[in-house]
Structures are given as structure tokens and as C-alpha cells.
N, C-alpha and C positions, 0 to 999 in steps of 0.2 A: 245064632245064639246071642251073639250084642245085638242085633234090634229086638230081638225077643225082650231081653235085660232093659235094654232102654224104653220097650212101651211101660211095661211093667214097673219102672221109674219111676218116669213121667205120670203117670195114671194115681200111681199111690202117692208121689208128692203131691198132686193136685188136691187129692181128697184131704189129705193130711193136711194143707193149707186152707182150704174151704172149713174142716174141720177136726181143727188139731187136738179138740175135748172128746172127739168120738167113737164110733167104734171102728174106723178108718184104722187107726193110732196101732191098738194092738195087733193086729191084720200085719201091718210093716214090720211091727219090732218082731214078730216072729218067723218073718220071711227072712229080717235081719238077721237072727240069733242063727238058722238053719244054713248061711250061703258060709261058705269056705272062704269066697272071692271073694280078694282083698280089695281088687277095687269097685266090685259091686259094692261092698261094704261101703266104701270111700263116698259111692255115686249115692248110696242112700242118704248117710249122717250127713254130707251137704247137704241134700236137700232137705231132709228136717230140719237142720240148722238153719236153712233160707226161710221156709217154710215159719220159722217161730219166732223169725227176728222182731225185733219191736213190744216182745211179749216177756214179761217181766216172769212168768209163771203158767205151767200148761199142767194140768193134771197126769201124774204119773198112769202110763198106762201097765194092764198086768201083762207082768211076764221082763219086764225092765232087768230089775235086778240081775237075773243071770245072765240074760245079756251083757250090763254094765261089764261084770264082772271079766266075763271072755273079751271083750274086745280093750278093758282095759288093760287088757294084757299083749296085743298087739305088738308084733317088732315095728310096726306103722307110725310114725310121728303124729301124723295128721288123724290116725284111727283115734287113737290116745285121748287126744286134745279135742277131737268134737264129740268123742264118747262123754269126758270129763264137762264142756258145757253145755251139752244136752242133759247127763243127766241133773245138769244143775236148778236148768228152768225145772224139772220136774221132782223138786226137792229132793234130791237125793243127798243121804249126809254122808257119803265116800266122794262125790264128786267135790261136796262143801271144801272138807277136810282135805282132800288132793289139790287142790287148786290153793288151798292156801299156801300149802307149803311149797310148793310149787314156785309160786310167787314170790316169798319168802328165801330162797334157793338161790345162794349164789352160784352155786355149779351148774344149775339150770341154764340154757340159753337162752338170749335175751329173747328170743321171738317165743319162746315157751314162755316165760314168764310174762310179758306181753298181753300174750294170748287167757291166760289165765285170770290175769287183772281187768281184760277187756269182759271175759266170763264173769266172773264178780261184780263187775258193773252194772251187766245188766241185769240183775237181778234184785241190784243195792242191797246188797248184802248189810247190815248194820254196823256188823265188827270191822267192815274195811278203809274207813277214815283213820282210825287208831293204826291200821298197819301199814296205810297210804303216808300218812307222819314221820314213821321210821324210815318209809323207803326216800323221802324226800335226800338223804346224804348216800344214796346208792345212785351211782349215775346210769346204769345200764337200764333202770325204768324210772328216772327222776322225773324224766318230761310226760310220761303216760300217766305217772302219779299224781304231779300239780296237775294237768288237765281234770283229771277225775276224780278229784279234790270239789272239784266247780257244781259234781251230781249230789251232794252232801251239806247239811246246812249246819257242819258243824263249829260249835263255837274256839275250839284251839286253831282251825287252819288257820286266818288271816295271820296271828302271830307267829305261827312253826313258819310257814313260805315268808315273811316279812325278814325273820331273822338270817332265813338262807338267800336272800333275793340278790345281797353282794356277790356271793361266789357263783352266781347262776352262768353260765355262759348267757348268747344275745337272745338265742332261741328262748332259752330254757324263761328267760325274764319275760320275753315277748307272752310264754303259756304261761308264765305268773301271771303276769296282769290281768288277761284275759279271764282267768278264775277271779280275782278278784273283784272284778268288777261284774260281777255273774251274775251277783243280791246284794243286795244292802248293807246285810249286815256283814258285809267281807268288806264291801267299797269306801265304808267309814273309817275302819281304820288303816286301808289305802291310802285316802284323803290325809289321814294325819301323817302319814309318813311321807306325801308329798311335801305337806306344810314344812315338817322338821328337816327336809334333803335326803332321809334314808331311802327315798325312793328319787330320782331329778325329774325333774316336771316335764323335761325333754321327753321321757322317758313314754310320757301319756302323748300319744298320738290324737291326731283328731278322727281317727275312728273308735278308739276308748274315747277316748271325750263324750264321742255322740250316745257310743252304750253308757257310758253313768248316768249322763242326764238321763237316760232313756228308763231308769230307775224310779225315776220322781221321789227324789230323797231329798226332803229340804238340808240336811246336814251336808251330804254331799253336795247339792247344788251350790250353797254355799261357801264352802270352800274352793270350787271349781272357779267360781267367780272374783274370790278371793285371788286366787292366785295365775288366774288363765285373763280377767274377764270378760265381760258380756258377752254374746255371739249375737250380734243382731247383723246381719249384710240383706242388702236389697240389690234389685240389677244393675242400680248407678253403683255401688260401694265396689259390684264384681267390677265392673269397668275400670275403676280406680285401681283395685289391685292387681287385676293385668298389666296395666301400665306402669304399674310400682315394681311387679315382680323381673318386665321387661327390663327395665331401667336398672336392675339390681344387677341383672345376670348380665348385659349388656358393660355393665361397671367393670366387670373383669378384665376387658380391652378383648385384643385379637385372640386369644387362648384362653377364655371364660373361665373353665372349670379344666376338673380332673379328671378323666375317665377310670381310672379304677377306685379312686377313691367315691365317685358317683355311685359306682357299680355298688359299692357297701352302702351307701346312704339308700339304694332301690331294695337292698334285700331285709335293709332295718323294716321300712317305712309301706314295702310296695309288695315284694317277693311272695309274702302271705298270700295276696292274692291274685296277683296277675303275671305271666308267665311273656318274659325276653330273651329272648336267642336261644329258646326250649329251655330255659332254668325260671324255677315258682310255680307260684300255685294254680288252678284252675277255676277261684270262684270267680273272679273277674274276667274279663275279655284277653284275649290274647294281645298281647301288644306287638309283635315282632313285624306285623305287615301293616301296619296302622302309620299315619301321614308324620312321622315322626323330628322327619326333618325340617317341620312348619314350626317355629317356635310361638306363634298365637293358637294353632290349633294344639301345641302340650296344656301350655298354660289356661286356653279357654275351659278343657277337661279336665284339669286339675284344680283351679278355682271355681268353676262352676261344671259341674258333673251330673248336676239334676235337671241340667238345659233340655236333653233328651235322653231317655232314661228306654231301654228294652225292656219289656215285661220280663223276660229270664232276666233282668239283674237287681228287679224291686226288691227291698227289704221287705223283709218282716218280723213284728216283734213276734214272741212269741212269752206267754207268761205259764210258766207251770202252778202246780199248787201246792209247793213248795217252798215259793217264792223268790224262784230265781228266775230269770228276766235273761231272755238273748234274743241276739237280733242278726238275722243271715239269710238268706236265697232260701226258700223251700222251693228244692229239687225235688221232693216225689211225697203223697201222699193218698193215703187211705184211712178204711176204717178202723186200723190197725195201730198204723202210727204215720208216723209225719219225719222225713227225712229234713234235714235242715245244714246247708252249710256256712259256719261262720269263719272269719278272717284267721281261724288257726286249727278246724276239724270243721269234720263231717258226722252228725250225729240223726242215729237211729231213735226217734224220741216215743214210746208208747203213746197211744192217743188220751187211754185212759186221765194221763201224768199230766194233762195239759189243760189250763183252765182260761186260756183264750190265745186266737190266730187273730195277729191284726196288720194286714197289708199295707205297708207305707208309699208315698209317693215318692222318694226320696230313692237314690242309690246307692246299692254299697260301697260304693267311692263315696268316702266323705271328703266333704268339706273345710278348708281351714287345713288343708295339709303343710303348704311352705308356712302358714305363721310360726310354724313352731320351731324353723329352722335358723339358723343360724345363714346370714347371707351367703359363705362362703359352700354351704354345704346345699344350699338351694341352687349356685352355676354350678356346683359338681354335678347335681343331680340333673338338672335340665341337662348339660351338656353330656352326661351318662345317653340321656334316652335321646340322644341326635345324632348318636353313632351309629355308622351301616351296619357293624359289626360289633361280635363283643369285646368287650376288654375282659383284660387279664383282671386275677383278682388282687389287692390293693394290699402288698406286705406291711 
């Protein structure tokens, strides 16, 4: 009976992925609507959901509605919640209206409301900037809100996230930024809250750095210049800054740096994307078994990172036609859509939504990463990543 259940799966997800407009589509929803079994149910709605990721909208097939209806009634968590964003892509306005409220819900838990917002998203839903706004002073989806804030080109975000960006924790500042500097017209008035200190310049990394330019906004670039400036380095200038940077951390005497207070300058600066002693992220290489204890081989790949570059870790920008601009690993793609990871998510991007792929020579280790630090907190950091083991975290 389960291989029977599982050819029968696999067979009708297939078709429903080859073709999710056709008449594949109602064939399932009625195999769906007849099975009792909970998690036949469970093994179908994944895989439609797998099946339409990327797809902002699939035409409702007949026979939906009273389906919706019974399964959104489910004692199932998980029936619930992929009933509610399935039947989202396929315009339903009970999944519309559930999912708001939903979201909306402080008694809801946070991975329901999560999940709901993530449902919302991909749909772009219109009215959800206005209600992404209000969520910004609720913490239990403040960080999923400023992120998806970034899909929206609306004109109140820069100000609403600018005014909360003080009380943000490190994280939550880190997915401001990140939104901000998304398009243009978010990074302008970025830029001026750098000028004025509402935002500390510290605070812009040289991986934001390289995304704003990557904007090509004369206002912004100017400013960046203003207050960062110029970036021009050639192979003699790396040279020189190895040597400077040697010399700085070297300046410490016998006991350089800090190990725990390193360990916070790696998870401000580094954490997002590279993964030490199994703690961060995965878009960058693993660091934990890398020549670490060589302090010209840190600094060589710290200063200069585009020396030799793996094809898995090329940038790419990507420009939608929306007019927002990012730049991250494309991990996987089709006709469908284009998977893209940047220094703070992993997004599903529709193909349709995209109005050019352009593969850089460059990696996503940038460049210019100790200028921005402060000497004392560049031996923390070199001296962090030269330990065998981990340090405690830094009270």
C-alpha cells in the first residue's frame, strides 16, 4: 500500500510540476479531496507546494474550493498551512484573508505566522508592506518583516525601518541594512542617515559597500565616497595591506587579541556567511578545517579573496524589474525561477520577475573587510580565527 501511495505521488507530482496549468492539476486535487490519509494528504500538498515554488500564481483548478474547505479544517498543523498557501497561489480569497490574520495574530506561533508571511510573499501580495510596517515593533516576526520589506518598492519602508533601526538587536540591524540597500530608492535615504550617525558607518560593511555601489546610484555613490572614500587597490596596494594589517595585529605583543570578543566581531562581520566550529552560515566555505593557524594565508584571503575564486562561490548580480538589485551565489536554476543566496537569505526568485543575470568575476568575500575596523577589533578577530578550538561567547 505505501509503494502503491508513493508511485502514485511521485507520478502525479511530476505531471503537476511539468504542468501545474493543466489537466494533470484537477486529477490530484480530487485524489486529494477523496484520501482520509493524513499523511497521504501531507505527501501530496508538499509536493504541489514543491511543485509551484517560484510561481507567483497557478490557475485554480475545479474542484479546489471544497477541498480548501475540509482540509482547512484539519487537526494537522502542517495540512492547515500548506492548504492555506496553496490555495493562495491559486487566488483563493479564504486563504487571502487566513493568512492575514494569521500573520496579524499574536496568539498564533511564531513558525505559523512565519509561514504565512512567507505565503504572502510570494505572491506580493499588495496590502502586505502596510502590514509588514506595523509588524516591524512585534519581535516574534520583526526580522522576517524587515527582510520582506526588500520584495516591495514601497515608499514609507526606508523611514518606518530607519526610525526602529536603534532598538534593532545586531541581527535584526544586519536584515535592515540589507533591505536597504536592495534599490535605490531605499539606499538614499540610508546614505543620509549614515551622513547624519543615525545609522555608524561601522555599521556598513564591505559587503554592503560592494552591494550599494553595485546599484549605480550617483547619490549614493557619492556619499559612499564622501564618507568611506575611494576603493581603488591594485596587487601592489594588497601587498602593502598585508603588511599593515601584519604589523597591526603583530602590535598587540605576545597575547594579540581577544578570543571571545573576536568570536563577536566573526559573527557581526563573518557569521552570515561562513560557518566555524559548526556555528554560521553556509554561503561561504567552511572555515573550520582551512590553514588557519598561518596568519599570511587569514590575511592573504581576507584582503584579497578574488586571488582564486571557485566557480560555486562567483557572485552574481541579479536585477529584477522592479528595480531592485542583489547580489549572491545562484545555487539552482530553471525555467521557472532562479534560487539565489545572499549574505542574509536564501531566495526563491520567479524567472518571469527578473530582468537580467549577470555573473561577476569577483567573490562573495568582499573586499576591504579590516578597513572598516577599528585596530583593536581586527587582532581580536585574526586572533578569534587562529584558535584550535572555540571560544566561549564574549559577556
Amino acid at each position: 500500500m505505501k509503494l502503491f501511495r508513493l508511485f502514485i505521488l511521485l507520478a502525479l507530482t511530476l505531471t503537476v510540476h511539468l504542468h501545474a496549468a493543466g489537466s494533470a492539476l484537477p486529477q490530484l486535487v480530487n485524489v486529494l479531496g477523496s484520501s482520509q490519509d493524513t499523511q497521504f494528504q501531507l505527501d501530496v500538498l508538499r509536493g504541489m507546494s514543491q511543485a509551484m515554488e517560484g510561481r507567483t500564481t497557478v490557475p485554480m483548478p475545479s474542484g479546489w474550493e471544497p477541498v480548501e474547505t475540509k482540509l482547512s479544517k484539519s487537526s494537522t498543523p502542517e495540512i492547515r498551512s500548506l492548504t492555506q498557501s496553496i490555495g493562495l497561489k491559486f487566488g483563493s480569497p479564504q486563504a487571502l484573508t487566513g493568512l492575514k490574520r494569521t500573520l496579524q495574530n499574536k496568539e498564533a506561533t511564531a513558525e505559523e505566522r512565519q509561514d504565512a508571511l512567507k505565503a504572502l510573499a510570494s505572491i506580493k501580495d499588495p496590502g502586505l508592506p502596510a502590514i509588514l510596517q506595523q509588524l516591524l515593533n512585534d519581535p516574534a516576526v520583526r526580522g522576517d518583516a524587515i527582510r520582506t520589506l526588500a520584495v516591495y518598492g514601497d515608499d514609507r519602508t526606508p523611514t518606518t525601518i530607519l526610525a526602529i533601526y536603534g532598538s534593532l538587536n545586531t541581527t535584526e540591524q544586519r536584515d535592515a541594512l540589507n533591505t536597504l540597500a536592495s534599490r535605490p530608492a531605499y539606499a538614499v535615504p540610508l546614505m543620509a542617515a549614515v551622513e547624519d550617525s543615525t545609522v555608524s558607518k561601522q555599521a556598513l560593511t564591505a559587503d554592503l559597500l560592494r552591494q550599494l555601489r553595485s546599484l549605480q546610484n550617483a547619490e549614493v555613490n557619492r556619499v559612499i565616497e564622501r564618507v568611506y572614500g575611494t576603493f581603488r587597490e591594485s596587487t601592489a596596494d594588497k601587498q602593502e595591506l598585508i603588511a599593515k594589517f601584519k604589523q597591526i595585529y603583530y602590535a598587540g605583543g605576545s597575547t594579540p587579541g581577544d578570543a571571545p570578543r573576536g568570536r563577536a566581531v566573526f559573527n557581526r562581520i563573518c557569521a552570515q556567511c561562513h560557518t566555524l566550529f559548526d556555528s554560521g552560515g553556509k554561503v561561504g566555505p567552511d572555515l573550520t578545517g582551512s590553514a588557519r593557524s598561518d596568519i599570511d594565508y587569514i590575511l592573504l584571503n581576507m584582503i584579497d579573496p578574488n586571488a582564486v575564486i571557485p566557480n560555486e562561490y562567483r557572485t552574481s548580480t541579479i536585477e529584477l524589474k522592479d528595480d531592485r538589485v542583489m547580489t549572491g551565489i545562484v545555487k539552482n536554476q530553471d525555467n521557472q525561477s532562479v534560487t539565489i543566496a545572499t549574505a542574509n537569505e536564501t531566495l526563491v526568485l520567479p524567472r518571469k520577475d527578473i530582468a537580467e543575470i549577470t555573473q561577476g568575476e569577483l567573490s562573495m568575500m568582499p573586499e576591504g573587510l579590516l578597513e572598516t575596523l577599528p585596530d583593536q577589533e581586527v587582532r581580536d578577530l585574526i586572533y578569534y580565527l587562529r584558535q584550535a578550538a572555540q571560544a566561549k561567547l564574549a559577556e
